[in-house]
C-alpha positions in Angstrom: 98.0 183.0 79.0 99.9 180.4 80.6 99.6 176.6 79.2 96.5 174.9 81.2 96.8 172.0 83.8 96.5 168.4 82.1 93.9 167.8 85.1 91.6 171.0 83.3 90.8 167.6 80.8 89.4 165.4 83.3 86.0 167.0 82.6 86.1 164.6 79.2 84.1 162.2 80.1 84.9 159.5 77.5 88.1 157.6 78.6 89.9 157.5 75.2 89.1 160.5 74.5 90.1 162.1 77.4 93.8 159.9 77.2 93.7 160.8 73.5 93.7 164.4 74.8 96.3 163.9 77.4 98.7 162.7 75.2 98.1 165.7 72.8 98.4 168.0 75.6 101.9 166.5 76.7 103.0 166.5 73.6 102.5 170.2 72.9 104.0 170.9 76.8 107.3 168.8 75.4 107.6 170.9 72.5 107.0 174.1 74.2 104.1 175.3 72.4 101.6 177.8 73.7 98.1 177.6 75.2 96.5 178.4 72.0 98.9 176.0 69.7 97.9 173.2 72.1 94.3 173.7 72.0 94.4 174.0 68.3 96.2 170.7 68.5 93.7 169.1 70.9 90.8 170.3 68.7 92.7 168.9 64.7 93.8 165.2 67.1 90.2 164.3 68.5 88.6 166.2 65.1 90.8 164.0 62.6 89.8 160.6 65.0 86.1 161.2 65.4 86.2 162.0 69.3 85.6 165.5 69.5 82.1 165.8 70.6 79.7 168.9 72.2 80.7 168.6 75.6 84.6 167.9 74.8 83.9 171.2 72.4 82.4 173.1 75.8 85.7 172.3 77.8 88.2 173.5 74.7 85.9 176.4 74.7 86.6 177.3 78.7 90.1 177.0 78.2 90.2 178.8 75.2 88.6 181.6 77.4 90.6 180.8 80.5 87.7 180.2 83.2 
């Protein structure tokens, strides 16, 4: 699957976690990594700094998926 559109994580609702998760995100574009490298990186970042609640969970979930 194709890497996901960094506008697929303005469903986050929390501010810094949603920049937190920006930053991730064009990180992992930079360095070319995939869709699922990325989203393992969005889930360890937020995980490791205590922002990665149920609802940011549901939306890592849909990409996961693809929807």
């Amino acid at each position: 699957m194709p890497l996901f559109e960094i506008a697929d994580l303005n469903g986050i609702d929390d501010k810094m976690t949603r920049g937190m998760a920006k930053k991730i995100f064009m990180a992992g574009k930079r360095a070319g990594k995939t869709r699922a490298e990325v989203i393992a990186d969005l889930r360890a970042g937020l995980t490791e700094a205590g922002k990665l609640d149920d609802a940011t969970n549901t939306i890592l979930n849909k990409l996961e998926s693809g929807n």
